[in-house]
C-alpha positions as CSV (number, residue, x, y, z in Angstrom):
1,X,-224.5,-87.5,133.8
2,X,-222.3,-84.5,135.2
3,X,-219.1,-83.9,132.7
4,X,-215.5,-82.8,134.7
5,X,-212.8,-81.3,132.3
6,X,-209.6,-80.3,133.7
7,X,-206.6,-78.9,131.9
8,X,-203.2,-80.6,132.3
9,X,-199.8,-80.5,130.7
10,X,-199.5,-82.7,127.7
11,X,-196.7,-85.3,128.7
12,X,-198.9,-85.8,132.0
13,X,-201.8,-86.3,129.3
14,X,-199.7,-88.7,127.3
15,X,-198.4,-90.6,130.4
16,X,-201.7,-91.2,132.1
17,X,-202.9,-92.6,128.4
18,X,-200.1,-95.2,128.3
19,X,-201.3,-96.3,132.2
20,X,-205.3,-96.6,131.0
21,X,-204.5,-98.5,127.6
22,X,-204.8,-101.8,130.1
23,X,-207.8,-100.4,132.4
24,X,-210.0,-99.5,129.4
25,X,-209.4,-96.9,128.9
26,X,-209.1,-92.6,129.8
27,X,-213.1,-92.6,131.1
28,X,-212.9,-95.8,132.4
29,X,-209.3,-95.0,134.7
30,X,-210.7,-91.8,135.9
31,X,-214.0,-93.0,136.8
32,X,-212.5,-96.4,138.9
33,X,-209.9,-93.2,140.3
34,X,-212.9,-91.3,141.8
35,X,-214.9,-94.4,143.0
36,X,-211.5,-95.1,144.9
37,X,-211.4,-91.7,146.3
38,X,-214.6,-91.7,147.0
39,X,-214.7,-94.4,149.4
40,X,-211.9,-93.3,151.0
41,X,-212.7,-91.7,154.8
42,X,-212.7,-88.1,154.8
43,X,-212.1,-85.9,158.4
44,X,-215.6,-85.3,159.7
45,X,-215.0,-81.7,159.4
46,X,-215.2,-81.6,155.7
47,X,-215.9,-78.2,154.6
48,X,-219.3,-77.8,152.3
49,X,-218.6,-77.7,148.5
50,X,-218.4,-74.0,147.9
51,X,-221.4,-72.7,145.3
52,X,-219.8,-72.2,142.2
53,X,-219.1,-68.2,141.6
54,X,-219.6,-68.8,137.9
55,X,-221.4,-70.9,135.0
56,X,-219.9,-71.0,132.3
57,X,-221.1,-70.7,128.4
58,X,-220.2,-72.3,125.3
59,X,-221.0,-70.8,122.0
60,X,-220.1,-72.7,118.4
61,X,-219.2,-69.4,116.1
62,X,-218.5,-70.6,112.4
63,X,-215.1,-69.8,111.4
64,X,-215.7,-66.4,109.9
65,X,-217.2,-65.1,113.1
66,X,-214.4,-66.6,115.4
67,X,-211.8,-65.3,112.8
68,X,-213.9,-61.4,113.4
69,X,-214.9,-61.8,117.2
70,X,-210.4,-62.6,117.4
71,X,-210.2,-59.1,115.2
72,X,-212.1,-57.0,117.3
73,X,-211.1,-58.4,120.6
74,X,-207.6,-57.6,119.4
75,X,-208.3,-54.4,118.5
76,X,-209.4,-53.3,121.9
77,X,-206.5,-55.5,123.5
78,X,-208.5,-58.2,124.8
79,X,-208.8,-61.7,124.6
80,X,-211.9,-63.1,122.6
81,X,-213.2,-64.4,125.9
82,X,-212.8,-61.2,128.1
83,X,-214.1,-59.1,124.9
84,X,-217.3,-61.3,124.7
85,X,-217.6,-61.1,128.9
86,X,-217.7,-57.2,128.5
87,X,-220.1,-57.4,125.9
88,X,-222.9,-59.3,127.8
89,X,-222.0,-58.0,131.6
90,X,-222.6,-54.5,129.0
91,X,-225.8,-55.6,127.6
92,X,-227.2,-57.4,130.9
93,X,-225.7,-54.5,133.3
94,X,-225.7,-51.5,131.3
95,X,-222.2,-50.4,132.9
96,X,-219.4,-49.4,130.8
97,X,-217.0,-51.6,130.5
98,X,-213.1,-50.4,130.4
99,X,-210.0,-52.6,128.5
100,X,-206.9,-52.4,130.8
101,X,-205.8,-49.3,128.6
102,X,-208.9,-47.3,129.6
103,X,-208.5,-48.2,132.8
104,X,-205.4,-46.9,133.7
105,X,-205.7,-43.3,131.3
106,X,-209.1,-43.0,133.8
107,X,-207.2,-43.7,136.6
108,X,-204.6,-41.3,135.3
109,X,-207.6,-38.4,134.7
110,X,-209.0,-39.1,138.0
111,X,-205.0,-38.3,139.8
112,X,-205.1,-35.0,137.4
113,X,-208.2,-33.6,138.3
114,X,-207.6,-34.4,142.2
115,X,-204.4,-32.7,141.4
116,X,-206.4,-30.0,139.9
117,X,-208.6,-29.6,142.9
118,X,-205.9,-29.5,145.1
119,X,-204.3,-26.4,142.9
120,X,-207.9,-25.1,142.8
121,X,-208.8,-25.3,146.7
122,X,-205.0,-23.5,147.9
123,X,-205.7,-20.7,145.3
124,X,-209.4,-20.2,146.8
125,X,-208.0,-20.3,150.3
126,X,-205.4,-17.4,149.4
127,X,-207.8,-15.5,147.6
128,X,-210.1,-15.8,151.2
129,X,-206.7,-14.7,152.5
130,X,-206.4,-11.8,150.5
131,X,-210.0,-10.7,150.9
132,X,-209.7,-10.3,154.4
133,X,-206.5,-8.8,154.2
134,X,-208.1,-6.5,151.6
135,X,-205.1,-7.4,149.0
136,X,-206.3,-8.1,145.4
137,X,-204.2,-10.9,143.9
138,X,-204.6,-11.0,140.2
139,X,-202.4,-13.6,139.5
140,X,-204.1,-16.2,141.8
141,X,-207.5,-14.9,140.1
142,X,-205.7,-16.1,136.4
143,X,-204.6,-19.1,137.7
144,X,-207.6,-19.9,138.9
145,X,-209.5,-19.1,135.6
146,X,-206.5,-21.2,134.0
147,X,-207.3,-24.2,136.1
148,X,-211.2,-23.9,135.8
149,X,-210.2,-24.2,132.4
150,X,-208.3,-27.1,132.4
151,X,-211.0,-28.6,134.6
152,X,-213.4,-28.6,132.2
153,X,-211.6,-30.2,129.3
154,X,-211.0,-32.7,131.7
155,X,-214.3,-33.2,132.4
156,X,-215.5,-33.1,128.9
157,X,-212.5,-35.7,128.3
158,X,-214.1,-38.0,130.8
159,X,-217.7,-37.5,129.8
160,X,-216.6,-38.4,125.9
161,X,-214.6,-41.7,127.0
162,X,-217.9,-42.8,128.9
163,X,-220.1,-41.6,125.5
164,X,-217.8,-43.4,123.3
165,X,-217.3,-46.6,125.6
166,X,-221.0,-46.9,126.2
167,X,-221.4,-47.1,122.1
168,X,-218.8,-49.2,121.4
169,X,-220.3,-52.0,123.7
170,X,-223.8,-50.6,122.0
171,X,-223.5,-50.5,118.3
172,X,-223.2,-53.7,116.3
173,X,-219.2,-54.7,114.9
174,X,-218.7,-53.2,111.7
């Protein structure tokens, strides 16, 4: 037999309750309320039930481990349900898998370094300039060694937050 759980405010709970007491019962009322609505006449045009875009899992953790899984979810400023999502999509995907926080400071590195570039590609374009002009612009040469620089601690930046993310979803809670 197919189970159907649905979420609904408790004084909707608590009313419906008071309205089965006479027909049985909770089950009982619901079921009688589908077999109505089931026999009632739909348009013919009655879309296909949609495939379901997701299963879902249940897990029983012994108080300890739910108490730990709520720590470390926390931590990382996550819910114990979006933490444990990361950790299998992590395990079955092999993607890195980025809290909110992360998201946005790589979203943030990714605006610096096109910033960067941008710098970067006007200073080549005066120093092509200059070339054929046969001016030698030192300042646009340090500037350019300046942002290389800053390039590549950006870079490195990146490249240790996808190192350390990769881990974290790797190694075992400590």
């Amino acid at each position: 037999m197919d189970r159907l759980t649905i979420r609904v405010l408790p004084d909707l709970i608590r009313r419906f309750d008071a309205a089965a007491v006479d027909q049985g019962g909770r089950s009982r009322l619901l079921r009688r309320l589908m077999e109505d609505a089931a026999q009632t006449s739909f348009p013919e045009r009655l879309a296909a039930p949609a495939e379901p875009r997701s299963g879902k899992l249940t897990v029983r953790l012994t108080e300890v481990e739910m108490a730990l899984l709520q720590a470390e979810a926390a931590s990382v400023g996550l819910s114990r349900t979006q933490w444990s999502v990361s950790l299998i999509r992590r395990r079955l995907e092999g993607r890195a898998q980025f809290t909110p926080p992360e998201a946005m400071a790589l979203i943030e590195c990714r605006r610096e370094l096109r910033r960067i570039g941008v710098n970067v590609n006007q200073i080549a374009r005066a120093l092509n300039t200059a070339v054929m002009e046969g001016a030698v612009l030192g300042l646009e040469v340090a500037q350019l060694d300046a942002y290389r620089a800053e390039l590549r601690g950006w870079v490195e930046a990146l490249g240790d937050a996808f190192e350390g993310n990769l881990a974290y979803w790797s190694e075992p809670v400590r």
